[in-house]
DSSP file (Angstrom, degrees, kcal/mol; ACC not computed):
  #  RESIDUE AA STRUCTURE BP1 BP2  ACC     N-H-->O    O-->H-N    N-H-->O    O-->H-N    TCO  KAPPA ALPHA  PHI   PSI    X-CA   Y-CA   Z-CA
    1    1 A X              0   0    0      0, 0.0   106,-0.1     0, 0.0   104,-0.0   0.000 360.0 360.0 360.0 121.9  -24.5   -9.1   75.8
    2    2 A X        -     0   0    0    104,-0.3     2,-0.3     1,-0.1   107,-0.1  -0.035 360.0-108.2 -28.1 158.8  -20.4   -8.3   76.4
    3    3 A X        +     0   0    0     24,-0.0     2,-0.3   106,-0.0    -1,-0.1  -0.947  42.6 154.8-116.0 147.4  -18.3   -7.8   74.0
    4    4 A X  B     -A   26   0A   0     22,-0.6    22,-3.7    -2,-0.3     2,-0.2  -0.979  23.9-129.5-152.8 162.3  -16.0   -9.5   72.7
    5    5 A X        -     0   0    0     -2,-0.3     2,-0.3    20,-0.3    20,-0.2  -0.809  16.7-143.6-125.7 178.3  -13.8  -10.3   69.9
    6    6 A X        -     0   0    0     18,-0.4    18,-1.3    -2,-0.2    16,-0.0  -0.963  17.3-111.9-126.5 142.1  -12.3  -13.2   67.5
    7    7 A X  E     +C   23   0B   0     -2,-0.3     2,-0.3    16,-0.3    16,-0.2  -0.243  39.9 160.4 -15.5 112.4   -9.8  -15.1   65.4
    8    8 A X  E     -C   22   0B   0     14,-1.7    14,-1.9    64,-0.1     2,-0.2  -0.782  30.9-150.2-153.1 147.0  -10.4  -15.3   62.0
    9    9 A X  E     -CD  21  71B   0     62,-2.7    62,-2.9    -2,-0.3     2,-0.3  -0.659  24.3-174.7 -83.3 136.8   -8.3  -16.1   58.6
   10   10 A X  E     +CD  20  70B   0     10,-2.6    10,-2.0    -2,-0.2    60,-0.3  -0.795   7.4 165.1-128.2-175.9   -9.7  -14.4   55.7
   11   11 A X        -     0   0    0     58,-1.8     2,-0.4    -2,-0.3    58,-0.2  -0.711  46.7 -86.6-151.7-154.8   -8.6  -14.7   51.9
   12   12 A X    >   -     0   0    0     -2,-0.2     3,-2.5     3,-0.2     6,-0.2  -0.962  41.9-123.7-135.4 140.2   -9.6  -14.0   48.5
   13   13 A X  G >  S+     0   0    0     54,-0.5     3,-0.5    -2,-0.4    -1,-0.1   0.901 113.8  52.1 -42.5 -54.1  -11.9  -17.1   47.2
   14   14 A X  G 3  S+     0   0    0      1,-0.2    -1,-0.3    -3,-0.1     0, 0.0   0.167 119.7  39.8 -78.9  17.6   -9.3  -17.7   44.0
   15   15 A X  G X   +     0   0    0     -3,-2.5     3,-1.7    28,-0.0    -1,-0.2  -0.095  56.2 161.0-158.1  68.0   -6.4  -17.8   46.6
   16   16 A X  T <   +     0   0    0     -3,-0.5     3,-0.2     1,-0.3    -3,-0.1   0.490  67.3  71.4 -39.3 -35.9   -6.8  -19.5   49.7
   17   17 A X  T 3  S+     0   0    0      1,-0.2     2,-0.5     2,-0.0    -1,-0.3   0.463  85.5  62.2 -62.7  -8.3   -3.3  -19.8   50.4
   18   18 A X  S <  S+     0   0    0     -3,-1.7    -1,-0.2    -6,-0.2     2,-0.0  -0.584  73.6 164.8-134.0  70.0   -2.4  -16.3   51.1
   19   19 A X        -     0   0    0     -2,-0.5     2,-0.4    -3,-0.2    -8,-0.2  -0.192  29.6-148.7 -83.7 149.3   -4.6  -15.8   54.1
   20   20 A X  E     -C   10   0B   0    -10,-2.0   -10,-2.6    -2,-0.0     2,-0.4  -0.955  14.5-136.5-122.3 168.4   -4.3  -13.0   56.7
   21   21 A X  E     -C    9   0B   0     -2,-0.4   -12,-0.3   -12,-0.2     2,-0.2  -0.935  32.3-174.3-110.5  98.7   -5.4  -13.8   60.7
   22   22 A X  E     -C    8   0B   0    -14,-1.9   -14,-1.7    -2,-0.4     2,-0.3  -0.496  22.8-131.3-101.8 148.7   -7.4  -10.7   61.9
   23   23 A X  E     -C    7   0B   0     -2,-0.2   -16,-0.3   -16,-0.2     2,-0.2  -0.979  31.9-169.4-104.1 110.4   -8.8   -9.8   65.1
   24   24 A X        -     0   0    0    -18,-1.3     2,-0.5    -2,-0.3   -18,-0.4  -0.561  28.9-122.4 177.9 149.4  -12.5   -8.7   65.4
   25   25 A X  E     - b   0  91A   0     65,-2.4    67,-1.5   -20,-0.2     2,-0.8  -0.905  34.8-123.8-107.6 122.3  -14.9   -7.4   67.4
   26   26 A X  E     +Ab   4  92A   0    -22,-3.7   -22,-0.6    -2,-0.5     2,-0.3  -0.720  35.9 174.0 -61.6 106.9  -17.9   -9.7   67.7
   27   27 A X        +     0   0    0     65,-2.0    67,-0.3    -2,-0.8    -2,-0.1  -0.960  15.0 176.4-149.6 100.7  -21.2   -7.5   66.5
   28   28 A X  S    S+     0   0    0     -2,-0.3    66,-0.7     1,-0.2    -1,-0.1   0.969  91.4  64.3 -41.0 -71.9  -25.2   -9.7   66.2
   29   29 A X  S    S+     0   0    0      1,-0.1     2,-0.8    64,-0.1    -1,-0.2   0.657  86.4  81.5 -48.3 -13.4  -26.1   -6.4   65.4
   30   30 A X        -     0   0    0     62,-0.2    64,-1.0     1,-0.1    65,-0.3  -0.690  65.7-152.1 -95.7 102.9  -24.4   -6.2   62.6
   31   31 A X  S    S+     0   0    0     -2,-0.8    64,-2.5    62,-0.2     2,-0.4   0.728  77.5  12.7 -37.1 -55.6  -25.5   -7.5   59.3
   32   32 A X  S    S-     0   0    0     62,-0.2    -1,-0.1    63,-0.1    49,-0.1  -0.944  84.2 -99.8-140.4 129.3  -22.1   -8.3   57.5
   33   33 A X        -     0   0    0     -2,-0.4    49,-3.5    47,-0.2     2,-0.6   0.385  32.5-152.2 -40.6 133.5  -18.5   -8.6   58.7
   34   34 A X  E     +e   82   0B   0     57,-0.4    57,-0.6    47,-0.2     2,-0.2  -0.980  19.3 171.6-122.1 136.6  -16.3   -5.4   58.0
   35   35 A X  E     -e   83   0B   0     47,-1.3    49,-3.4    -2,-0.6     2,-0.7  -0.798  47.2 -72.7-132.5 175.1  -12.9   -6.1   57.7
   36   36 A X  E >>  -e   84   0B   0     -2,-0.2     3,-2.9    47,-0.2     4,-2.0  -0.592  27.9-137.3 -89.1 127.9  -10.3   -2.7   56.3
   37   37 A X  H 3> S+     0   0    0     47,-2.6     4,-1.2    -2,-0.7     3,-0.5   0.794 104.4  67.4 -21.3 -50.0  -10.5   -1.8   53.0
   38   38 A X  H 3> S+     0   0    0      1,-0.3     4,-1.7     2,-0.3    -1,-0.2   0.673 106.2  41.1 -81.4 -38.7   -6.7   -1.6   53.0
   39   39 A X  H <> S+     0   0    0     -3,-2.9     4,-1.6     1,-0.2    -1,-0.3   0.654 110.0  56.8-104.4 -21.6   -6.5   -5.6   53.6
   40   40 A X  H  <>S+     0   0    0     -4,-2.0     5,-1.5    -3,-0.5    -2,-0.3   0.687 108.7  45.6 -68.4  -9.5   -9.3   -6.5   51.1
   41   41 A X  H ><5S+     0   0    0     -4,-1.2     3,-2.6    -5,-0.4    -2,-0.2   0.824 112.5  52.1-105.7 -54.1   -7.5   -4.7   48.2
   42   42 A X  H 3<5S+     0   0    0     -4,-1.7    -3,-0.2    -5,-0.3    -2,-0.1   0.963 105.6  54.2 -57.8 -30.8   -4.1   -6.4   49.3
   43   43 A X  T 3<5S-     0   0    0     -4,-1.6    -1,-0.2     2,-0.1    -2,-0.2   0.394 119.8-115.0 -92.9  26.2   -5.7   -9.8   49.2
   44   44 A X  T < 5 +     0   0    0     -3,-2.6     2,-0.4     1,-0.2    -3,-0.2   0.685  67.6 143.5  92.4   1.9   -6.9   -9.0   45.5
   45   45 A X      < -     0   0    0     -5,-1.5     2,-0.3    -6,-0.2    -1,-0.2  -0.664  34.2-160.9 -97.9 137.6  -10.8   -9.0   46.5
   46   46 A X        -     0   0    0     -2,-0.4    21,-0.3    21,-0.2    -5,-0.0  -0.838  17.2-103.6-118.7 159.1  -12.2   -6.6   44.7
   47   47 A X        -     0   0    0     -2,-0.3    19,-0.3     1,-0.2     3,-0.1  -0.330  24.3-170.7 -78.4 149.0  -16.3   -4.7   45.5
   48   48 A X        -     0   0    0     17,-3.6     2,-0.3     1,-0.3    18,-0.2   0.645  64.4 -21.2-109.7 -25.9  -19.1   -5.9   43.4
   49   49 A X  E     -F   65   0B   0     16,-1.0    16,-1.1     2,-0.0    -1,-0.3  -0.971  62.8-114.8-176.1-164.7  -21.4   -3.4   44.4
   50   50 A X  E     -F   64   0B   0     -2,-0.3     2,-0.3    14,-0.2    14,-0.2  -0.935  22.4-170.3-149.2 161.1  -22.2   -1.1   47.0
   51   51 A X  E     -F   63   0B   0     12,-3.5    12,-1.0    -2,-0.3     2,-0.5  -0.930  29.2-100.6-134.9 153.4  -25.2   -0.7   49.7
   52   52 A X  E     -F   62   0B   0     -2,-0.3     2,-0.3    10,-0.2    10,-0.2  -0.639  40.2-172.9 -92.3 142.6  -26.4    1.5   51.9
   53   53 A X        -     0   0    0      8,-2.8     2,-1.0    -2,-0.5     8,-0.3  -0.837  24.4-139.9-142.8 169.4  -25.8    1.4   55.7
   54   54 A X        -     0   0    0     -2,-0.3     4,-0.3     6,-0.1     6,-0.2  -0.432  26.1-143.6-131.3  89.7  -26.5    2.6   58.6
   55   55 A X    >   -     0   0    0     -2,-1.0     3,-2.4     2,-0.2    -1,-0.1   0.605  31.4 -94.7  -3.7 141.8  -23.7    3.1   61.4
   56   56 A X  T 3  S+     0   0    0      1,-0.3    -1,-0.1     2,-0.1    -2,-0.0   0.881 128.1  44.3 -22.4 -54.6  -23.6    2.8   65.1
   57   57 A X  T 3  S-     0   0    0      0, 0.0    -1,-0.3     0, 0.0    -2,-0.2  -0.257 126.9-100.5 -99.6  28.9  -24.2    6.3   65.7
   58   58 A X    <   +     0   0    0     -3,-2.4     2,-0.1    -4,-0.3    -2,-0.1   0.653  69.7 148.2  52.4  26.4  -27.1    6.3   62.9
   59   59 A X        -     0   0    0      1,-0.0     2,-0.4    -6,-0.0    -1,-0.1  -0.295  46.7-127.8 -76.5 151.7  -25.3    7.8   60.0
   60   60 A X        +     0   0    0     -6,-0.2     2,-0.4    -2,-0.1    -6,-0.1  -0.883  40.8 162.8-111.4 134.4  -26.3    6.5   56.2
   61   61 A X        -     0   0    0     -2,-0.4    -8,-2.8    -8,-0.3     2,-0.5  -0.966  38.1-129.2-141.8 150.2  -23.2    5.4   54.5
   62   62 A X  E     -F   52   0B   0     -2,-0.4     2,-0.3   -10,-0.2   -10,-0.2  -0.894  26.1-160.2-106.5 161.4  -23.0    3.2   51.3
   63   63 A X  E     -F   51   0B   0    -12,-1.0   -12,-3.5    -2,-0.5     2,-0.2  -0.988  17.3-123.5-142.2 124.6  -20.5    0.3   52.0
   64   64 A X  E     -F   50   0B   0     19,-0.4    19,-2.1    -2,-0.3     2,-0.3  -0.592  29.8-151.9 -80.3 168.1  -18.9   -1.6   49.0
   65   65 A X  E     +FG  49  82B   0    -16,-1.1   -17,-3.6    17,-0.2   -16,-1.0  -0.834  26.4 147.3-146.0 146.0  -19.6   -5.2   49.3
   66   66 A X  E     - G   0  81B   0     15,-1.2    15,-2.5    -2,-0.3     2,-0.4  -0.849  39.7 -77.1-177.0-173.8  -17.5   -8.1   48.0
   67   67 A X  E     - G   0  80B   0    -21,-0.3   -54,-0.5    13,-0.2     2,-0.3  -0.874  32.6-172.1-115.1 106.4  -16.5  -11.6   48.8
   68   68 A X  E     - G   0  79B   0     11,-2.9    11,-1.8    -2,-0.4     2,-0.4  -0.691  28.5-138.8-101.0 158.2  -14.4  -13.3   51.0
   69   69 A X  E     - G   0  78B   0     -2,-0.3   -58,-1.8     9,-0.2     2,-0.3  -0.925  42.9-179.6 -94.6 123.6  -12.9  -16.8   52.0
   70   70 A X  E     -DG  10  77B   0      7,-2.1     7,-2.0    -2,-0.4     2,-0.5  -0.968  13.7-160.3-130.3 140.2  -13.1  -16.6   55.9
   71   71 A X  E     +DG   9  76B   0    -62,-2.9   -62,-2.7    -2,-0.3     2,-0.4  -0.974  11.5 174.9-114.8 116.2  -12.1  -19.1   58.3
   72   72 A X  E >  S- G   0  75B   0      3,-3.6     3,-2.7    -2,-0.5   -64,-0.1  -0.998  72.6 -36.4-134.7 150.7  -13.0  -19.5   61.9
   73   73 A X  T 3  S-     0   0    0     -2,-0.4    -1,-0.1     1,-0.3     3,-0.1   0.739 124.7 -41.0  26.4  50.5  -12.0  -22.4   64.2
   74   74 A X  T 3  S+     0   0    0      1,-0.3     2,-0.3     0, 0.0    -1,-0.3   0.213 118.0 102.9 113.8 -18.5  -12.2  -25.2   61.1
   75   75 A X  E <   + G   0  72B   0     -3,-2.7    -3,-3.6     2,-0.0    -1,-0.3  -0.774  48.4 149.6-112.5 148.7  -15.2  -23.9   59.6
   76   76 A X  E     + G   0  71B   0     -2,-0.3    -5,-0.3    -5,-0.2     2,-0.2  -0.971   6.8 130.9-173.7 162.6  -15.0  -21.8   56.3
   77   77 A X  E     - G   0  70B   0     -7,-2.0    -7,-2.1    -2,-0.3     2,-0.2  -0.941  53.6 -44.6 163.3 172.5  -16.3  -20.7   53.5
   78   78 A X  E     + G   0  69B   0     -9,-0.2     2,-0.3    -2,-0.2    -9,-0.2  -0.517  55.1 171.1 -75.6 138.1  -17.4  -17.5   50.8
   79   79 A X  E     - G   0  68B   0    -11,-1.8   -11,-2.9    -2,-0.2     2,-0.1  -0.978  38.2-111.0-152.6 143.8  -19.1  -14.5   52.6
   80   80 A X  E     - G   0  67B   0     -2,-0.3     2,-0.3   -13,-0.3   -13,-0.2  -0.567  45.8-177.1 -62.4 143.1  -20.2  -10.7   51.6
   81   81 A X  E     - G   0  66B   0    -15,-2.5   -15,-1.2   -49,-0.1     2,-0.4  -0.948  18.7-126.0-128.8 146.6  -17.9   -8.4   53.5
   82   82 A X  E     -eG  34  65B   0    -49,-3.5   -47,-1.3    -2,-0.3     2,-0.6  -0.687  14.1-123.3 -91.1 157.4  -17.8   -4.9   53.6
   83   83 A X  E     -e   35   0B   0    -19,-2.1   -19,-0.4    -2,-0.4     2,-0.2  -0.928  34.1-152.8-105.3 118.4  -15.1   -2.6   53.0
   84   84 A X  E     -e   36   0B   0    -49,-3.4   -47,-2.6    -2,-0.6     2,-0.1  -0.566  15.5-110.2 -99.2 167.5  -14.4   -0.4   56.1
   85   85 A X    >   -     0   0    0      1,-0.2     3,-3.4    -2,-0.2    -1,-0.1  -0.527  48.6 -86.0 -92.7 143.6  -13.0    2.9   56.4
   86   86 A X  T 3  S+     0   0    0      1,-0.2    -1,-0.2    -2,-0.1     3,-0.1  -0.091 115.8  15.8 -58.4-178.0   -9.6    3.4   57.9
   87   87 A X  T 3  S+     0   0    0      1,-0.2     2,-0.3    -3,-0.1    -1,-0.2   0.581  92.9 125.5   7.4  40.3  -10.1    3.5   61.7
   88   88 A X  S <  S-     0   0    0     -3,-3.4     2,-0.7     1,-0.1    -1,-0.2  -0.597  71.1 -92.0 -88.4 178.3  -13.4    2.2   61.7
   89   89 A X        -     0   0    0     -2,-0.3     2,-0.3    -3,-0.1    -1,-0.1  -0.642  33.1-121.6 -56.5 105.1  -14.0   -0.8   64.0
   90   90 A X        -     0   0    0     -2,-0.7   -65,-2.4   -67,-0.1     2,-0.2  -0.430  34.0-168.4 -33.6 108.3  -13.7   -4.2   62.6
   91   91 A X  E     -b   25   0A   0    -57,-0.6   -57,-0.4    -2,-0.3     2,-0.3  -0.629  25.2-150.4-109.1 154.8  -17.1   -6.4   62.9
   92   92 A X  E     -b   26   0A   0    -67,-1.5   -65,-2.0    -2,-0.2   -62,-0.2  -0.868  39.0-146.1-135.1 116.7  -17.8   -9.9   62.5
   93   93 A X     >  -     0   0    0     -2,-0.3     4,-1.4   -67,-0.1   -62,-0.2  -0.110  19.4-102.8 -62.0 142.9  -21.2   -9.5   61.4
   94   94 A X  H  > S+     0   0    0    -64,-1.0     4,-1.5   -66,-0.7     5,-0.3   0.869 117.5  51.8 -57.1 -43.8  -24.7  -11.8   61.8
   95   95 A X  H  > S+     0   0    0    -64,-2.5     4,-1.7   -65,-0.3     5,-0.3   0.955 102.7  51.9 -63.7 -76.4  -24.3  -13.1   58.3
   96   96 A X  H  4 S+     0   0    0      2,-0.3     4,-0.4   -65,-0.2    -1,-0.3   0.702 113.1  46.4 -15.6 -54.8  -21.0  -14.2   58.3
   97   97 A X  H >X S+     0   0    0     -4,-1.4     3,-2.8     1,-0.2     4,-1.5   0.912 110.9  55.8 -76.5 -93.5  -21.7  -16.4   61.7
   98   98 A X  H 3< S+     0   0    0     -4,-1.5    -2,-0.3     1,-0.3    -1,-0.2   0.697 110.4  41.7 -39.2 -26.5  -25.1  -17.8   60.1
   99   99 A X  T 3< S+     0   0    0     -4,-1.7    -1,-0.3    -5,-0.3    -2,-0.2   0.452 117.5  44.6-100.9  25.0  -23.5  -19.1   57.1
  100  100 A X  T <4 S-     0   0    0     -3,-2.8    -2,-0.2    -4,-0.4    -3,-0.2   0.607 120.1-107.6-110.5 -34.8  -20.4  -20.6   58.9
  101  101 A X     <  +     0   0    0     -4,-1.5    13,-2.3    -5,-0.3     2,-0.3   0.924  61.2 145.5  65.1  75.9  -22.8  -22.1   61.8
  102  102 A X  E     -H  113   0C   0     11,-0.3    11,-0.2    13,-0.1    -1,-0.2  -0.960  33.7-161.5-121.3 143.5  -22.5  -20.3   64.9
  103  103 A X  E     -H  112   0C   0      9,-4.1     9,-1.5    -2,-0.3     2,-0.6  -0.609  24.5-115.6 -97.2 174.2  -23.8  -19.1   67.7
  104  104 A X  E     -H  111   0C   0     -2,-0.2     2,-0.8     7,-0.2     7,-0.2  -0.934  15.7-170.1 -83.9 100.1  -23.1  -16.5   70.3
  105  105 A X  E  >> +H  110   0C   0      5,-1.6     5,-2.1    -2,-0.6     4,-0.8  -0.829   6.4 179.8 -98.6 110.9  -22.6  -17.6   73.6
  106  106 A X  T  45S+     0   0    0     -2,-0.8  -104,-0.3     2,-0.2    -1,-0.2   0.548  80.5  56.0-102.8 -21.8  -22.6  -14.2   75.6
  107  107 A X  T  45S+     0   0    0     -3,-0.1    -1,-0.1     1,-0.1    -2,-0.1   0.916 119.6  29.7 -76.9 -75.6  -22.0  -16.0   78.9
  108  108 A X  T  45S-     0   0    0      1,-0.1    -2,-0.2    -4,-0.0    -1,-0.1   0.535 104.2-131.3   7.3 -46.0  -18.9  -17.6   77.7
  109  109 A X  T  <5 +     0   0    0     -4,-0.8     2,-0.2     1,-0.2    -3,-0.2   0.985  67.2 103.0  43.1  61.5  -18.0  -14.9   75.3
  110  110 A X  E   <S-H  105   0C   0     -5,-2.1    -5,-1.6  -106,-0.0     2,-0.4  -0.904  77.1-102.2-149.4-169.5  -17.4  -17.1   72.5
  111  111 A X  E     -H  104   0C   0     -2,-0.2     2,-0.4    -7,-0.2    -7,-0.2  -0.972  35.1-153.4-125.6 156.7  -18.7  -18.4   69.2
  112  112 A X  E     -H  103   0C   0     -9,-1.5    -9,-4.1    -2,-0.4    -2,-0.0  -0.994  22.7-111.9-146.9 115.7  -20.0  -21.8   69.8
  113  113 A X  E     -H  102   0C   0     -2,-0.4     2,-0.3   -11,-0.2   -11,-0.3  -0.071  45.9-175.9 -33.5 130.1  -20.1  -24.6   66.4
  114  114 A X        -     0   0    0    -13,-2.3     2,-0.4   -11,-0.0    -1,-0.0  -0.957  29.6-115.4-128.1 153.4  -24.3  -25.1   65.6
  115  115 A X        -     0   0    0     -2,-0.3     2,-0.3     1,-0.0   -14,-0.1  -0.579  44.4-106.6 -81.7 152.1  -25.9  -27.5   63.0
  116  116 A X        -     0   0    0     -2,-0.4    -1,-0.0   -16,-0.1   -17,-0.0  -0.699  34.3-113.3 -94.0 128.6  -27.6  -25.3   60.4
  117  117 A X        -     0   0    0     -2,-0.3    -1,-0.1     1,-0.1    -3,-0.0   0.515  28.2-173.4 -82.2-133.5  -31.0  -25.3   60.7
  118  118 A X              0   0    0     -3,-0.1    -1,-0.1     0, 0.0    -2,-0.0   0.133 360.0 360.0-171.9   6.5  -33.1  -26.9   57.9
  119  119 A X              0   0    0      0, 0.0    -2,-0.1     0, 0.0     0, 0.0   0.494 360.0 360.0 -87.4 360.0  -37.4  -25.9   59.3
């Protein structure tokens, strides 16, 4: 699959109004959307707890985890985020996409609206 990236507005849950618009690297392979520490802590979101994870390059890291308001194209909602290191890469992560209801269309290079499934 290309790569490619996306749009998205994020927030803090308890302020929805004071959104930022980020640019993002689309990554299946990644479990949950990293956005920069630097912009979770200005929009107030603070970690709940922390995980271990395991990097591109196969490195073990812990990652704090907390909760975001993200918006893409209309659809939105609370999602676990990670807190990245400055100048790591910015993901939007498998989870994030599966509970907004999206797919990947890798000919296209886009994310493409799905009903969520219910078998």
């Amino acid at each position: 699959m290309g790569i490619f990236s996306a749009h998205i507005r994020v927030a803090n849950p308890q302020d929805r109004a004071s959104w930022r618009e980020v640019e993002l690297i689309v990554d299946t392979g990644a479990t949950l959307t990293k956005l920069p520490e630097d912009l979770l802590l200005e929009l107030r979101i603070e970690p709940q707890f922390s995980l271990p994870a395991v990097t591109s390059d196969n490195r073990e890291v812990m990652r704090r985890i907390g909760v975001a308001w993200v918006s893409i194209n209309g659809r939105a909602g609370s999602v676990p985020v990670a807190f990245g290191q400055r100048g790591e890469q910015i993901l939007l992560g498998a989870t994030t996409l599966e509970i907004l209801g999206f797919v990947v269309d890798p000919i296209e290079q886009k994310l493409t609206p799905r009903a969520l499934r219910e078998k």
